[in-house]
N, C-alpha and C positions, 0 to 999 in steps of 0.2 A: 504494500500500500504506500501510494507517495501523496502526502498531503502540503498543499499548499495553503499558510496562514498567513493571515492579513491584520495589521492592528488599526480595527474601525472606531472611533468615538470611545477610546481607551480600554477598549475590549477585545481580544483574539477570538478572530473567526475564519474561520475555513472555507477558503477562495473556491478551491479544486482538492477532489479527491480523485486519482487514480488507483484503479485496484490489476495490477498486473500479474495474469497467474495464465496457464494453456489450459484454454477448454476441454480438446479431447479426450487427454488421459482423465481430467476431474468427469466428467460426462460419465466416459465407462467405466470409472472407478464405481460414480453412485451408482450406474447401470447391473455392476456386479454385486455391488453390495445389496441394496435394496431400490429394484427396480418403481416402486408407490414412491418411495420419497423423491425420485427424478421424476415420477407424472406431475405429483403436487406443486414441485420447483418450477417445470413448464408453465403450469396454469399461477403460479405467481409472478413469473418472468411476464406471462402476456397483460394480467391486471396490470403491473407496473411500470413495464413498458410500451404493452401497445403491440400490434403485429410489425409496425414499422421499426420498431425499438427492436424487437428480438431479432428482425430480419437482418440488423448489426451487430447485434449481439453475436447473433450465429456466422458471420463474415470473419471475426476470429478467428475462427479453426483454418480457415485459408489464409495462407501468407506467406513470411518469408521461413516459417519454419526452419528447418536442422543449417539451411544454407545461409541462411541467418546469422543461426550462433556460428557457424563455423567464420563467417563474412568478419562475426566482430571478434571474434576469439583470433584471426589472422591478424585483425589492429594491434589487440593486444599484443599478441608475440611481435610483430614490427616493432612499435612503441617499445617494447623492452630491450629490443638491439638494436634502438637510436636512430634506425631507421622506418621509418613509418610509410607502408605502401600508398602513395597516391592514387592507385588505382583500384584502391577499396573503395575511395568515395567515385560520386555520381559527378557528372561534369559541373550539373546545377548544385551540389551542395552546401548548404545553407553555415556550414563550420564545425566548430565544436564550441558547447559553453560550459566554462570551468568557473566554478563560485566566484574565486577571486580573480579573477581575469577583465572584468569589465567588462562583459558582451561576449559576444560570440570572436573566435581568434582561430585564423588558420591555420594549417596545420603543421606548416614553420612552427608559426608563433607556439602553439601544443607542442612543439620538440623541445622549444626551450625552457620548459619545463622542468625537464628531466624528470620524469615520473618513473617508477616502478610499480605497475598493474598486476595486480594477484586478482585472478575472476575466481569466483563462490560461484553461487545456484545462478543458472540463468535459464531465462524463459523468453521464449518465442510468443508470440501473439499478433495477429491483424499482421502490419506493417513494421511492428516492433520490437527490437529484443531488449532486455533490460537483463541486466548481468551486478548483481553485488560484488563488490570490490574490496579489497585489502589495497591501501596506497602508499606507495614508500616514496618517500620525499625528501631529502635535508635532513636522513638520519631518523624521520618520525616516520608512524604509522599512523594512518586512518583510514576509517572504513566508508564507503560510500556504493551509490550504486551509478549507472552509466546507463542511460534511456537511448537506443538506440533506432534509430528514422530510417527506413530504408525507401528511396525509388521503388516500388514495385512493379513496375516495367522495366526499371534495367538490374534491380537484384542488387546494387551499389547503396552502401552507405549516403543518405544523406546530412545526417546531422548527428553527433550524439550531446547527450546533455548530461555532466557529474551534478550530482548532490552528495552532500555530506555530512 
């Protein structure tokens, strides 16, 4: 889950919720385990959202899947030997955005950085891969995750985005 908070009239509230997880395996997981409890979820997905709503909801399971992770797991390993393939991203790619970077910065700018990327769990979804991170930096660690954008016509990175 990535939540975006905003401080409104000296209160935090929650701009944007992202909830980032692959459908097919959760789907046929409920489907084996207890096929009623995935009827009842259908029929609360359509209250909730609508036929229209689930009709994206279910666009999900299509996407950049395995080629995907494999697409941003090849970043990582470039980026960890300083060399960062340019032909992961898509010609139109929008950059990458690093917390403290001040915007989006190309991906020069990302090399000199000097990062060290350790990827954890990551999941494929729609258009997106999101990969949790271990980050080595100037002797420190921290953990974050990397939202990654793909072209889905040309299968190329377009953007990713660190949080941390």
């Amino acid at each position: 889950l990535l939540y975006e908070l905003v401080e409104v009239e000296g209160a935090v509230k929650v701009q944007r919720l992202n909830a980032h997880w692959e459908m097919l395996p959760v789907t046929l997981q409920m489907m084996r385990s207890r096929p009623a409890v995935l009827l009842a979820y259908g029929v609360k997905l359509i209250k909730g959202l609508g036929v229209s709503g689930v009709s994206g909801f279910v666009r999900g399971v299509r996407g950049v899947g395995a080629r995907g992770k494999q697409r941003f797991l090849q970043f990582v390993e470039s980026n960890n030997k300083g060399a960062i393939q340019e032909t992961l991203f898509d010609e139109t790619a929008s950059g990458i955005l690093w917390p403290d970077g001040g915007g989006r910065m190309s991906i020069a700018e990302f090399k000199e950085l000097e990062l060290t990327l350790v990827p954890g769990k990551i999941i494929a979804a729609g258009n997106r891969v999101t990969c949790s991170l271990e980050i080595h930096r100037d002797g420190q660690v921290a953990h974050g995750v990397a939202i990654t954008e793909f072209n889905t016509k040309t299968g190329r990175i377009h953007s990713i985005t660190f949080t941390l």
